[in-house]
C-alpha positions as CSV (number, residue, x, y, z in Angstrom):
1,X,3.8,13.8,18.1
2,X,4.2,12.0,21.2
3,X,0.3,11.0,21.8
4,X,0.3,8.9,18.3
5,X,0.5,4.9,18.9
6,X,4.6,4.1,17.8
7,X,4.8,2.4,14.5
8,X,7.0,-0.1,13.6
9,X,10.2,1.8,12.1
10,X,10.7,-1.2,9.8
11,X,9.0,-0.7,6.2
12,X,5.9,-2.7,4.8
13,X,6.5,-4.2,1.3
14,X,3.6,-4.2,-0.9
15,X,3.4,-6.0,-4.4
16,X,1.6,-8.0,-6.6
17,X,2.7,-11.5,-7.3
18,X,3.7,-13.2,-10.7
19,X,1.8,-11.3,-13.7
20,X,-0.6,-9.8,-12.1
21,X,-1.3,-6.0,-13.0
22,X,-4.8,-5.1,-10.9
23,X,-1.7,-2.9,-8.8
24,X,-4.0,0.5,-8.6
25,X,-6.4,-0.6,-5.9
26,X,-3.1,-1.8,-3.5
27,X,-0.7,1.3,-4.7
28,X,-4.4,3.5,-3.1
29,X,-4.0,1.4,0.1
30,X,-0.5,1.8,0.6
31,X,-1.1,6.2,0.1
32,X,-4.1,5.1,2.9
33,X,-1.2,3.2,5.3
34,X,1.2,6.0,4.2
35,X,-1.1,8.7,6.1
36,X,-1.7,6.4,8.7
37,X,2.3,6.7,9.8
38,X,3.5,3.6,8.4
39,X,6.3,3.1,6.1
40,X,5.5,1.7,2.9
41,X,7.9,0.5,-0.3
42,X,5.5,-0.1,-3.2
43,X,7.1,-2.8,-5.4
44,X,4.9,-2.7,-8.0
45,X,3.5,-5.8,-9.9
46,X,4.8,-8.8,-11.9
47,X,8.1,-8.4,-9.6
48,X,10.1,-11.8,-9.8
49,X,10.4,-13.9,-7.0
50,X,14.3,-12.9,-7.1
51,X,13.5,-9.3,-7.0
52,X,11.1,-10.1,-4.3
53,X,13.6,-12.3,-1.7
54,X,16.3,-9.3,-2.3
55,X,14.0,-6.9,-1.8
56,X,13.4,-8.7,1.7
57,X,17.0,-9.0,2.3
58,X,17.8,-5.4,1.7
59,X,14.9,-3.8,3.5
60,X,14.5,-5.9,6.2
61,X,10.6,-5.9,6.2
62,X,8.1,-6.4,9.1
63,X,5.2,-7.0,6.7
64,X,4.8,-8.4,2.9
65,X,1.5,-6.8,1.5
66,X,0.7,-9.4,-1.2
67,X,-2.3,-8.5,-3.6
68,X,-4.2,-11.2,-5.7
69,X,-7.1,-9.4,-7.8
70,X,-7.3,-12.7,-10.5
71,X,-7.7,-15.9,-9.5
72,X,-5.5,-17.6,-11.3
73,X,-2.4,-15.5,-9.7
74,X,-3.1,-17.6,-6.6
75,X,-0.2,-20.2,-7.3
76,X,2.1,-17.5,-8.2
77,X,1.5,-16.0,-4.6
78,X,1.8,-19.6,-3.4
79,X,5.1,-20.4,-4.9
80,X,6.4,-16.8,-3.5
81,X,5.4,-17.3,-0.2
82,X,6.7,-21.1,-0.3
83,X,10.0,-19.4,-1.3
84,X,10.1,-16.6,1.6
85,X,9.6,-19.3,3.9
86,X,12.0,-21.6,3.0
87,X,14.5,-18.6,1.9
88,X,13.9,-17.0,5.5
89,X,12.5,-19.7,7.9
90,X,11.3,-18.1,11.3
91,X,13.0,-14.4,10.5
92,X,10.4,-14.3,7.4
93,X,8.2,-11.3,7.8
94,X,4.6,-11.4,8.4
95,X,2.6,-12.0,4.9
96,X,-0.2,-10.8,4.8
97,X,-2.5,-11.2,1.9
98,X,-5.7,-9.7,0.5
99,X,-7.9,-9.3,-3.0
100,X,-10.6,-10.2,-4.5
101,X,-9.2,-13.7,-5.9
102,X,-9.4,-15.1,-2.8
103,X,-13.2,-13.8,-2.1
104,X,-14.6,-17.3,-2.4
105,X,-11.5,-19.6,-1.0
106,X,-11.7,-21.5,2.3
107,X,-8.8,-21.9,4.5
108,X,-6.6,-19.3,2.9
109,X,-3.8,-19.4,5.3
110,X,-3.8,-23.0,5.6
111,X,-3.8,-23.5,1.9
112,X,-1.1,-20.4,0.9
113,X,1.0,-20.1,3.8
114,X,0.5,-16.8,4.6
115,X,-0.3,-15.5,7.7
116,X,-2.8,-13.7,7.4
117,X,-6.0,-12.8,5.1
118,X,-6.9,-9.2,5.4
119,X,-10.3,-8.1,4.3
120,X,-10.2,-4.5,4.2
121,X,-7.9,-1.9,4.7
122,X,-8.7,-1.9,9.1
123,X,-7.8,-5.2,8.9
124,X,-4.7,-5.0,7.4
125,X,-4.1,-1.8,9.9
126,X,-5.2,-4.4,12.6
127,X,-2.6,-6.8,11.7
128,X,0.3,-4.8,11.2
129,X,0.7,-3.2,14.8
């Protein structure tokens, strides 16, 4: 109705990068976003960086969801998000990126060029109003 806060119409694209398979804990936090209003397109994992820039191009995100449970998936994500940016420039959507691979890592934004590191799922609701 007309009392709840206006989402963004455009859709939030959630995925894991490279080979990564831990998908279950982001597919339950896009259902959580879902009932919060947004709109969500789950991906799925191991999507390839093609897949991924078309998938931009077609849907015309506001948000990229990026999940990294291993560590060792953390290049992939930084090659992906290397290619948005340089695919996209300034009309690149927001990245935002969470999982437990990057528990322990300093500086994550600086050293991935994403936007943003979300903790939790209010965090990641914080981020993308």
């Amino acid at each position: 109705g007309p009392t709840e806060k206006k989402q963004n119409p455009k859709p939030i694209l959630a995925f894991t990068p490279g080979a990564e398979l831990h998908h279950l804990g982001l597919k339950m936090l896009c259902d959580i976003l879902e009932t919060k209003g947004f709109n969500v397109i789950f991906l799925g994992n191991s999507i390839p960086s093609e897949n991924v820039i078309n998938a931009i191009e077609e849907k015309d995100p506001q948000s990229l969801l990026i999940s990294v449970t291993m560590p060792y998936h953390i290049d992939s994500a930084i090659m992906l998000i290397k290619m948005i940016k340089a695919t996209f420039g300034s009309k690149s959507p927001k990245i935002l990126l969470g999982g437990a691979a990057l528990e322990h890592m300093q500086n994550i934004e600086t050293t991935t060029g994403a936007d943003k590191y979300c903790m939790d799922i209010d965090d990641i609701v914080e981020n993308l109003t």
